[in-house]
C-alpha positions as CSV (number, residue, x, y, z in Angstrom):
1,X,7.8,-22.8,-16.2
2,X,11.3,-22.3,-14.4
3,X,12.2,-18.7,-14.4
4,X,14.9,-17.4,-15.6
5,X,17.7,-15.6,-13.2
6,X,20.7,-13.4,-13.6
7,X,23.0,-16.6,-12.7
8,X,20.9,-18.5,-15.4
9,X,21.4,-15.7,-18.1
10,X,25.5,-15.6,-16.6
11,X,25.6,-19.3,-17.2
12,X,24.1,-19.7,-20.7
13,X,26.4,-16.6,-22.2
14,X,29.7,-18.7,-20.4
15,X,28.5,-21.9,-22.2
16,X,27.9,-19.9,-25.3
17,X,31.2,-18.0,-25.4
18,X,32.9,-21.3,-24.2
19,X,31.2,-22.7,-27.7
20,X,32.4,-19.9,-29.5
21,X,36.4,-20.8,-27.9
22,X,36.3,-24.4,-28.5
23,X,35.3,-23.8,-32.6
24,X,37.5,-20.9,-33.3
25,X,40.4,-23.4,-31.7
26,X,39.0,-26.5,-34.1
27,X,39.1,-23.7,-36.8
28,X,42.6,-22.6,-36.7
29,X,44.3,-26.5,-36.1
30,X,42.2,-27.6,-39.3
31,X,43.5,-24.4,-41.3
32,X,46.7,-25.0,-40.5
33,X,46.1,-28.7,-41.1
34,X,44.5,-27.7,-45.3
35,X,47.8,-24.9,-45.0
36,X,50.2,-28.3,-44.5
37,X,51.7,-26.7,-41.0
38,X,49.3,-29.0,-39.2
39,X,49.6,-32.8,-38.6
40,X,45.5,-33.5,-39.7
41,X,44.4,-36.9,-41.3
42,X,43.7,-36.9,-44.9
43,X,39.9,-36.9,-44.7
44,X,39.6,-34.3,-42.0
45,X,37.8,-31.9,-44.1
46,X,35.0,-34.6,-44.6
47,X,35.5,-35.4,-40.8
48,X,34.0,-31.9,-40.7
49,X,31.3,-32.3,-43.1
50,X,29.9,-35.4,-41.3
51,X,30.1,-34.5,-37.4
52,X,28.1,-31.5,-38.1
53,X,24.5,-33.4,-38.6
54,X,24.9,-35.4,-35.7
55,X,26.0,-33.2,-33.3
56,X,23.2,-30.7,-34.2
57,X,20.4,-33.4,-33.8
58,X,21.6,-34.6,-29.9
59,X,21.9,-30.4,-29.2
60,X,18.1,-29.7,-30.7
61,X,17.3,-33.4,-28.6
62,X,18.6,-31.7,-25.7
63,X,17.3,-28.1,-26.2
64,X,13.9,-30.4,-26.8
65,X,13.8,-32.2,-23.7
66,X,14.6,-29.0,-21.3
67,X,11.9,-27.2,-22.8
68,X,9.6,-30.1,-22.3
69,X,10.6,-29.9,-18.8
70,X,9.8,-26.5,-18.4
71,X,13.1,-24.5,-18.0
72,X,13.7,-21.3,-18.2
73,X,14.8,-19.8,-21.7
74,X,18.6,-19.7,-20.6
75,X,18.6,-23.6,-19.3
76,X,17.1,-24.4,-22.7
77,X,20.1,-22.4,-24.8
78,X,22.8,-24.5,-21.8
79,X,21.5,-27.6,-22.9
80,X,21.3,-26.8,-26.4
81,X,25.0,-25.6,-26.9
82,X,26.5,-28.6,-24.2
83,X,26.7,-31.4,-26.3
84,X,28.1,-29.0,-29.4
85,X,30.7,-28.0,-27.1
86,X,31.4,-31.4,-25.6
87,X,31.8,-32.2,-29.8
88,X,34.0,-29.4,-30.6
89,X,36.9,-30.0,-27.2
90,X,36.5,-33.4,-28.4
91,X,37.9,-32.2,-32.2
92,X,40.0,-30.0,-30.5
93,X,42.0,-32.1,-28.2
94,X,42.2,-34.7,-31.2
95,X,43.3,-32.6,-33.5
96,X,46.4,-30.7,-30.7
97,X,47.3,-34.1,-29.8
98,X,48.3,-34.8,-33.6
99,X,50.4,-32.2,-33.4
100,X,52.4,-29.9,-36.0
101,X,53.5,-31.5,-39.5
102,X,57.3,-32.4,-38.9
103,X,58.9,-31.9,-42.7
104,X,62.2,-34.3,-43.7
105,X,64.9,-32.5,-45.0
């Protein structure tokens, strides 16, 4: 078993906190999506509902596999919260490039 080192314990609150930016982000664009200031799709609040189950399974899948391996507790948490970040700048740039609900006069 893989120790675990200041630099580890650095890197796995980084990927956490980067986690915690990238949903708060997705967050805001699909409130102001349900709040109509937001360009969103229609079904974007299901969008939300259904990503949720996959992207959970690949990050336990992940977490899995580096435990299997032997790492250290902070490379198991890194490879657990990767791929939901990876999901949630994925939403994120989506949802930017949309961008804000243009009304007609």
């Amino acid at each position: 078993m893989r120790f675990v080192t200041p630099f580890d314990a650095w890197r796995a609150g980084l990927d956490l906190a980067r986690l915690g930016i990238e949903a708060q982000g997705v967050i805001w664009l699909r409130g102001l999506g349900a709040a109509g200031a937001w360009n969103t799709p229609f079904d974007e609040g299901w969008r939300a509902m259904r990503e949720k189950p996959g992207a959970f399974a690949e990050a336990l899948g992940r977490a899995t596999e580096a435990a299997i391996r032997g790492q250290g507790a902070a490379q198991v948490v890194s490879a657990a919260v990767d791929p939901l970040a990876r999901h949630a700048r994925d939403n994120r740039t989506r949802l930017e490039e949309r961008g804000r609900r243009r009304w007609q006069a």
